[in-house]
C-alpha positions in Angstrom: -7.4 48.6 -1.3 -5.2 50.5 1.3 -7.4 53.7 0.3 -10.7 51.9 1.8 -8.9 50.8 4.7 -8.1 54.3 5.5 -11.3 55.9 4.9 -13.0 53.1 7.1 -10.8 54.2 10.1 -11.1 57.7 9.4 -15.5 57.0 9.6 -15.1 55.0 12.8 -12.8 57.4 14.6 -15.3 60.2 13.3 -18.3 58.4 15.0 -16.6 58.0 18.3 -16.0 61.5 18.1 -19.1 62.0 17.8 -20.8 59.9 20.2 -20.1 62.4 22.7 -21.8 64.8 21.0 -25.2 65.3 22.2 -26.3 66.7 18.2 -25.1 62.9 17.3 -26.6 60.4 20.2 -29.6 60.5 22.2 -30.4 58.9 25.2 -32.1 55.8 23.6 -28.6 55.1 22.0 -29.0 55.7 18.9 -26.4 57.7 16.9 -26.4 59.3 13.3 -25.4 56.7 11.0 -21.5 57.7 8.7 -22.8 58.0 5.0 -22.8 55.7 2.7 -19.7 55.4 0.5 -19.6 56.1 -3.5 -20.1 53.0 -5.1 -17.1 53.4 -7.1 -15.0 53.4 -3.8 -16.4 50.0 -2.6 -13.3 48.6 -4.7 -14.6 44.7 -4.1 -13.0 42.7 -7.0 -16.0 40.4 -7.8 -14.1 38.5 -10.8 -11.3 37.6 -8.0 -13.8 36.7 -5.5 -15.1 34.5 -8.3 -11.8 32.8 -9.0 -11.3 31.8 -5.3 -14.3 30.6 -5.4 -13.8 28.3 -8.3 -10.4 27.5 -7.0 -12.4 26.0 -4.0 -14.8 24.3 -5.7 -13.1 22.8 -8.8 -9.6 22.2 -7.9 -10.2 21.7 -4.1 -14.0 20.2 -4.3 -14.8 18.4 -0.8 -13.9 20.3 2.1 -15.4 18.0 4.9 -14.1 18.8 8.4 -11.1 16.7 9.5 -10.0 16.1 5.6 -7.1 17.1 3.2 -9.5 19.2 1.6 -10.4 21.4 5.0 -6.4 21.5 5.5 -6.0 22.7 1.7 -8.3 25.3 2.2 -6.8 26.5 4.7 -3.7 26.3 3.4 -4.9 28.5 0.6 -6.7 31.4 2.4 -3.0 31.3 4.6 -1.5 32.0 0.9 -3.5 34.8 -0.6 -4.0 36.9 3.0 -0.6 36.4 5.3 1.5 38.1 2.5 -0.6 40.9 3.0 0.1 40.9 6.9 -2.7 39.7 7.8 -2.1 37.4 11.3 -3.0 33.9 11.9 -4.2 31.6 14.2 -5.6 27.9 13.8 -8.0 26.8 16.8 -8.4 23.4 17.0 -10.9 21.2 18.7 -12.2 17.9 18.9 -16.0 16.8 18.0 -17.4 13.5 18.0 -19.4 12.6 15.2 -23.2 11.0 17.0 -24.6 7.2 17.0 -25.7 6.9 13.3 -23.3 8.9 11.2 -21.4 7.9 8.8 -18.2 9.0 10.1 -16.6 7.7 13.4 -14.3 8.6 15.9 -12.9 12.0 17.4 -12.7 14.2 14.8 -10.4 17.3 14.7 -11.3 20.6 13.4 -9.8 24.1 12.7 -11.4 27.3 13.1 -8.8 29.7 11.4 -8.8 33.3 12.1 -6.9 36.3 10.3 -6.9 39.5 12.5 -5.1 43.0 11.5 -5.3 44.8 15.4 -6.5 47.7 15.8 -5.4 50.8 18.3 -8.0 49.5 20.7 -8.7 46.4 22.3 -11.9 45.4 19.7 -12.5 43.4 17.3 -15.5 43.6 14.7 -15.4 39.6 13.4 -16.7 38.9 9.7 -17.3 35.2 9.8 -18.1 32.4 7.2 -18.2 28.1 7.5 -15.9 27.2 5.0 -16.4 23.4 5.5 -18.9 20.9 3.2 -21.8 19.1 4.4 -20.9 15.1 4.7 -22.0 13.7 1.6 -19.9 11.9 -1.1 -20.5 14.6 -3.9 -21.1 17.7 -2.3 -18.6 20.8 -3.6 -21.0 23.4 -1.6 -20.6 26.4 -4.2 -22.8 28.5 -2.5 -23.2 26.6 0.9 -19.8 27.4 2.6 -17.8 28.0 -0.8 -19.3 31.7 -1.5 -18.9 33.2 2.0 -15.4 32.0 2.0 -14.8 33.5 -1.3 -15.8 36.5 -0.1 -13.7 37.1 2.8 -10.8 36.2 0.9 -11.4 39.2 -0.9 -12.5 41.5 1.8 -9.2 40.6 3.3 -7.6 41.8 0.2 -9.1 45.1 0.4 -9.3 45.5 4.3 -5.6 44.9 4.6 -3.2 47.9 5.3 0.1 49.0 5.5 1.6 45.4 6.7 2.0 46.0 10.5 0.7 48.7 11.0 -2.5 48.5 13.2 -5.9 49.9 12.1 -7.2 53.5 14.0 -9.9 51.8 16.3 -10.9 48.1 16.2 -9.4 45.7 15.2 -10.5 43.3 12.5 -11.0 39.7 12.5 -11.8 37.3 9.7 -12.9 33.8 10.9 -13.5 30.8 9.0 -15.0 28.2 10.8 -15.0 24.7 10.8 -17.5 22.3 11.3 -20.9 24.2 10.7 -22.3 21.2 8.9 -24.5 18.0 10.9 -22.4 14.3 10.0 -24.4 12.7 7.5 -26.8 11.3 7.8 -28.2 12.1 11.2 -30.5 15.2 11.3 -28.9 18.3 12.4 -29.4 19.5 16.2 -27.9 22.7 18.0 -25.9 20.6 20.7 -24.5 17.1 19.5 -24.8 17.5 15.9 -24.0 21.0 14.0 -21.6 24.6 14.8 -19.1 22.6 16.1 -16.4 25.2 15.5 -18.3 28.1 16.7 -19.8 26.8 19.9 -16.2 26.1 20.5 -14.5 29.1 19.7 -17.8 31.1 21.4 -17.2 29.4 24.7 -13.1 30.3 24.6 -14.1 33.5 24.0 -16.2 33.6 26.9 -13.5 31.1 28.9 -10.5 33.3 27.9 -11.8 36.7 28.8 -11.8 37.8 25.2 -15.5 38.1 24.6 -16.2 41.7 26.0 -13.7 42.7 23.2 -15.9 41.5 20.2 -18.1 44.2 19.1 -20.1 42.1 17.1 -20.0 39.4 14.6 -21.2 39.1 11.5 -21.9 36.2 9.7 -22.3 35.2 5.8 -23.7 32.3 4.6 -24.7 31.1 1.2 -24.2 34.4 -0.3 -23.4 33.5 -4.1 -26.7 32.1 -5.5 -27.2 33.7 -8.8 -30.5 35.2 -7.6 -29.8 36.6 -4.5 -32.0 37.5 -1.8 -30.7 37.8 1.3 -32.8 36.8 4.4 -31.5 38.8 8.2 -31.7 35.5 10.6 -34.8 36.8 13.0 -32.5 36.2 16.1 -29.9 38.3 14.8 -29.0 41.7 17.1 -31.7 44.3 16.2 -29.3 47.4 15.7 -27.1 45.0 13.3 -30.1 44.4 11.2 -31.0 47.8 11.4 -27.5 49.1 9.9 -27.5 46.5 7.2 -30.9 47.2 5.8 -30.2 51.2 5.9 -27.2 50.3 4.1 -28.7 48.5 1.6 -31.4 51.0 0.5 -29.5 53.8 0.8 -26.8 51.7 -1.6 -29.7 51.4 -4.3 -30.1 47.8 -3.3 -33.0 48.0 -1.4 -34.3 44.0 -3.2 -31.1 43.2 -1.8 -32.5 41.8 1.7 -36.2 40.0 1.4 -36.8 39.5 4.7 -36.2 37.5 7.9 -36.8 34.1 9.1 -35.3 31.7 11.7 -32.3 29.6 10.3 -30.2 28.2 13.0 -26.5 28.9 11.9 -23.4 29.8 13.5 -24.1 33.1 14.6 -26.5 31.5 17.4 -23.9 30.5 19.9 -22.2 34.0 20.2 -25.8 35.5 20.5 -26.4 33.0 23.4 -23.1 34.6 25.0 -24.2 37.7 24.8 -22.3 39.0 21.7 -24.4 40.8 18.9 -24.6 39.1 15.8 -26.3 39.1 12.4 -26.5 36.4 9.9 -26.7 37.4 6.5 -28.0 34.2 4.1 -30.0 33.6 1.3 -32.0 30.4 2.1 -33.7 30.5 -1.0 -31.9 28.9 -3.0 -32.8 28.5 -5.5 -36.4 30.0 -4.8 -38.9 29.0 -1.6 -38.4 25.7 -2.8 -34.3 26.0 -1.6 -34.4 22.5 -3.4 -30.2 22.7 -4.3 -29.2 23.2 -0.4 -27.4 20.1 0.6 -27.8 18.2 -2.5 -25.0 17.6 -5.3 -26.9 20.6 -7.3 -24.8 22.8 -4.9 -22.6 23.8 -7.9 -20.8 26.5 -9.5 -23.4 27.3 -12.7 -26.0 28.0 -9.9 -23.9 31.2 -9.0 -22.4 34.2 -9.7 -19.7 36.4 -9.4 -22.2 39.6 -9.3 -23.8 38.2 -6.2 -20.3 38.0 -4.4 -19.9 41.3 -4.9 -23.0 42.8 -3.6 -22.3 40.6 -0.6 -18.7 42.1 -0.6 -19.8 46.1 -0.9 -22.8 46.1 1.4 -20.2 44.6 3.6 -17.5 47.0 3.2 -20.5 50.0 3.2 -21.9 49.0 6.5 -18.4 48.5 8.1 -17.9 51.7 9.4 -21.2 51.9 10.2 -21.1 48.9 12.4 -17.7 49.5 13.9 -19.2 53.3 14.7 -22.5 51.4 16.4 -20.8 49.0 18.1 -18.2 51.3 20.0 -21.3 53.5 20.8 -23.0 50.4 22.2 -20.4 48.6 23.9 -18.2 51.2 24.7 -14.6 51.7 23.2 
């Protein structure tokens, strides 16, 4: 894992080399791309990513916002990343539940973020919900449980030397709370859904702190055993862009189907003027996507080979991204 970490700061300090090169960027801002790594050096352990996951869903199960199981989970990513010197910070925030849901009351959430700093004030943030929707039966495998799963394990292979910062950006992973609407009112954008990220998106932009996120990227429901990955049609152009190059030049050009509007928690840092993409399969498990939010939401519906094309087109297209963004947005 620490040999990744390298040769991702290596390929980010090589593009912002070459930035000012006029052979490497024209005037329309578009810069040659750092190559695709060999797959054998995309070291994303699948079968790991798969026992997190299961931990989540069997031992844990319900992981509602405001619950012992959202505190547990929590507790859990703390225990398999801080060792690793990864840094912590839980951002907490109030939400009230609307008229007609079944729970009531302020209810208090966490965001939790794990950031290794870089040698420049940026961050590149790889995001995920890791919360349940509000039903009585609902373990959310793929819906929240996958995408958490799978930033476990990219912080396992993203971590380095333990405080030592990264050459370049920095890099934050952010799990956050309170994606889902309160059962069983419908969800909507401002009184009922993203309650963690339109918090933690307007502290960015409160705090000063927004200008130094590169981008953002998002994955949701990312484990469905037949995986097709739609790019969110809000999501920043050049992010889509990267991903898709990534993913044909990977081999896995099936890998994303196509794009479609899915409102999701990418959509408030967009709305502050932070590029973001949201990577989710909404298919789930065809057209019909007749298992999202139901109790069908369950492990036999995934797999542990969809986590980890999830994880190495991630882990390909860092560089990539980090070398984009810094072109883009300045270093």
């Amino acid at each position: 894992m620490r040999f990744l970490s390298i040769r991702l700061a290596l390929a980010a300090l090589l593009l912002v080399a070459c930035q000012a090169a006029p052979s490497c960027s024209g005037s329309n801002g578009s810069g040659t791309l750092p190559p695709v790594p060999n797959q054998n050096e995309l070291n994303f352990d699948q079968d790991r990513a798969w026992q997190d996951l299961t931990y989540l869903v069997e031992t844990i199960g319900r992981r509602r916002i405001g619950t012992e199981g959202a505190q547990r989970t929590r507790e859990y990513i703390r225990a398999e990343l801080a060792k690793l010197g990864w840094q912590f910070e839980e951002d907490v925030f109030q939400c009230e539940p609307p008229e007609g849901a079944n729970r009531r009351g302020t209810v208090t959430g966490t965001n939790l973020i794990a950031r290794w700093p870089g040698t420049v004030e940026r961050e590149l943030w790889i995001a995920s919900h890791y919360d349940t929707f509000d039903r009585p039966k609902f373990v959310g495998a793929n819906d929240g449980g996958s995408s958490t799963a799978v930033l476990i394990e990219l912080g396992r292979q993203l971590a380095g030397e333990a405080g030592t910062p990264r050459e370049g950006p920095g890099i934050a992973l952010v799990w956050f709370d309170g994606e889902e609407p309160f059962y069983p009112v419908r969800w909507d954008d401002d009184t009922n859904s993203t309650f963690g990220s339109r918090h933690l998106a307007q502290r960015a932009v409160d705090e000063g702190f927004d200008e130094q996120i590169l981008a953002l990227v998002l994955l949701d429901m990312v484990g469905d055993k037949d995986l097709g990955l739609n790019v969110e049609q809000l999501s920043t152009p050049w992010l889509d862009q990267v991903f898709r190059q990534t993913a044909t030049e990977m081999g896995q050009s099936s890998l994303i189907v196509g794009s479609r509007e899915i409102k999701d928690d990418h959509r408030p840092f967009l709305r502050k003027g932070i590029p973001a993409i949201d990577l989710i399969d909404f298919n789930y498990p065809n057209i019909s996507n007749r298992y999202w939010h139901t109790d069908e939401d369950t492990l036999d519906k995934c797999s542990p080979e969809s986590l980890g094309l999830v994880g190495r087109l991630v882990l390909a297209a860092l560089p990539r991204v980090l070398a984009k963004g810094l072109e883009l947005r300045g270093p």
